[in-house]
C-alpha positions in Angstrom: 47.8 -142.9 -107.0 51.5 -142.5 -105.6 52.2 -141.2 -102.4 54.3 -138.3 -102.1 57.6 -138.9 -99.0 55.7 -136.6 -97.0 52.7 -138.9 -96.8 54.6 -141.7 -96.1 55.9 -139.6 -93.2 52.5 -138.6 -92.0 51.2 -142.3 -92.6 54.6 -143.5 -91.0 54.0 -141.1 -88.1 50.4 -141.6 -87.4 51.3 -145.9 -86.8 53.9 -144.9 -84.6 51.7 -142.7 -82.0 49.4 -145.3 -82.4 51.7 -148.0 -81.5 53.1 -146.0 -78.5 49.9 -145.6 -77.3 48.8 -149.4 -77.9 52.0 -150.2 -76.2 51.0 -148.0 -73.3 47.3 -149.3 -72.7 49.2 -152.7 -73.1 51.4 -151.6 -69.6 48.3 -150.1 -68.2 46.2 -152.9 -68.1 48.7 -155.6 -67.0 49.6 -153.1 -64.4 45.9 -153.6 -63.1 46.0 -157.1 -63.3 43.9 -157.6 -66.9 44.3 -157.8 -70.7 44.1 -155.5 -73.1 40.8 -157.6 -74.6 39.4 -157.1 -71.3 39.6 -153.9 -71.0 38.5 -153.7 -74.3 35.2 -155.6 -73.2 34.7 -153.7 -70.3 35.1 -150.3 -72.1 32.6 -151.4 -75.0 29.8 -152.6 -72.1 29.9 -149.5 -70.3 29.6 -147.8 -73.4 26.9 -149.5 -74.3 24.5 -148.6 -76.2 26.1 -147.0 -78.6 24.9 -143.3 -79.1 23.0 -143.5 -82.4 21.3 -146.9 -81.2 18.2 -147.2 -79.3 19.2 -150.7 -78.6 18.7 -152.4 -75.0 21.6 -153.9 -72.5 24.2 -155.5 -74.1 23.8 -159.1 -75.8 27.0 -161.9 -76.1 26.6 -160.8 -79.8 26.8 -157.0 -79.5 30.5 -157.7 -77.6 31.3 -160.3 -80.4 30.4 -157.3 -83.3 31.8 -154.2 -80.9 35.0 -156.5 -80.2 35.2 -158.3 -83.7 35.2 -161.6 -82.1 33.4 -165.2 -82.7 30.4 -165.8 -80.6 32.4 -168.4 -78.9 35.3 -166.1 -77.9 33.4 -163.4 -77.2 31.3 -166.0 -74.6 35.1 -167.2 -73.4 35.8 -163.3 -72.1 33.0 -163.2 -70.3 33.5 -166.0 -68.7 37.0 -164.9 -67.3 35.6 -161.1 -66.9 33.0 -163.2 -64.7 35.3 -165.5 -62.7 37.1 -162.0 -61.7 34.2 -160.5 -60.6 34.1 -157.5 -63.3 31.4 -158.6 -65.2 28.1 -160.7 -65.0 25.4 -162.0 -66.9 21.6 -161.9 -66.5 18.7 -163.4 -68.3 17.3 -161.3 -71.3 13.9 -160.5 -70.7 13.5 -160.0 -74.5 14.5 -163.4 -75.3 15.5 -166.1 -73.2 18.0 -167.7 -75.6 20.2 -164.2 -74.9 22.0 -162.8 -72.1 22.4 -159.4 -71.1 25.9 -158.2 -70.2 26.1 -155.6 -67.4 29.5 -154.8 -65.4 29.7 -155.2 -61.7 30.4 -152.4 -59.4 33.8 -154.0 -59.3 34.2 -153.5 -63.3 33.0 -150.2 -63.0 35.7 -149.0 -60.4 38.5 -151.0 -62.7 36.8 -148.9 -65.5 36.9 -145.6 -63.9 40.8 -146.1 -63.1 42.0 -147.7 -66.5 39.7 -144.7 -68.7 41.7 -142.0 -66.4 44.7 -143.7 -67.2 44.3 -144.4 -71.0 42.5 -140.6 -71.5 46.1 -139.4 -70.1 48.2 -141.5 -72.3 45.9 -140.7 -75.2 46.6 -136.7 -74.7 50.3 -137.2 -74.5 49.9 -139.0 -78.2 47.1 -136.1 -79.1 49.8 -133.7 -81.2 51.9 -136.7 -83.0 48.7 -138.2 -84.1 47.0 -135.0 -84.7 50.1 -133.7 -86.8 50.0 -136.9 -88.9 46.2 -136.3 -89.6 46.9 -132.9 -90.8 49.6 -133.6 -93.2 47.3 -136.8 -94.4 44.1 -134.4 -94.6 44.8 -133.4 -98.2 44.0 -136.9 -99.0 40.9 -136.9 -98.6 40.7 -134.2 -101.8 42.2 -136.3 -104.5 
């Protein structure tokens, strides 16, 4: 199937609201002293668990799938969420060989500051990407 220009457009302008708003977060979360990943990680715990789950507190492997990390790098985030006090770890009482992931009241106040921010910026980018999803809408009809 070929695209028509004004797809390419809508396609075209859909990546760069998205870019602008990656760039953004980017600026955000160095601004508060953390990567984008960690925010990342600290977003997906607190929104944790997801709404159409009744799974329990978050497992080292629910962050590895929610982030689309290795086990190993998803365990090497935590550790530096840890270390700066924004995250912690406690025993599963499910299964021992687990941990459960929880933020600390520390990662919740970082959390409630970077959302505001990033809800903002996301607002700003609402028409450009919504415009870009309208004009790419028909696609879903061929």
């Amino acid at each position: 199937m070929a695209l028509d220009p004004d797809r390419f457009r809508a396609l075209a302008g859909f990546r760069h609201a998205l870019r602008r708003f990656l760039a953004a977060s980017e600026a955000i979360s160095k601004a508060a002293g953390v990567t984008q990943q960690q925010y990342q990680a600290i977003l997906a715990i607190a929104a944790w668990p997801p709404h159409d789950s009744a799974a329990g507190p978050m497992s080292m492997k629910d962050l590895a799938d929610e982030l689309l990390l290795t086990h190993h790098a998803a365990v090497q985030l935590v550790d530096r969420l840890a270390k700066a006090g924004l995250a912690q770890r406690s025993p599963s009482a499910i299964d021992r060989r687990s941990v459960e992931l929880s933020l600390t009241p520390a990662g919740q106040d970082l959390l409630d500051q970077l959302a505001t921010l990033h809800l903002a910026e996301m607002l700003k980018r609402k028409p450009a990407l919504s415009a870009s999803l309208r004009r790419l809408r028909p696609l879903d009809d061929d």
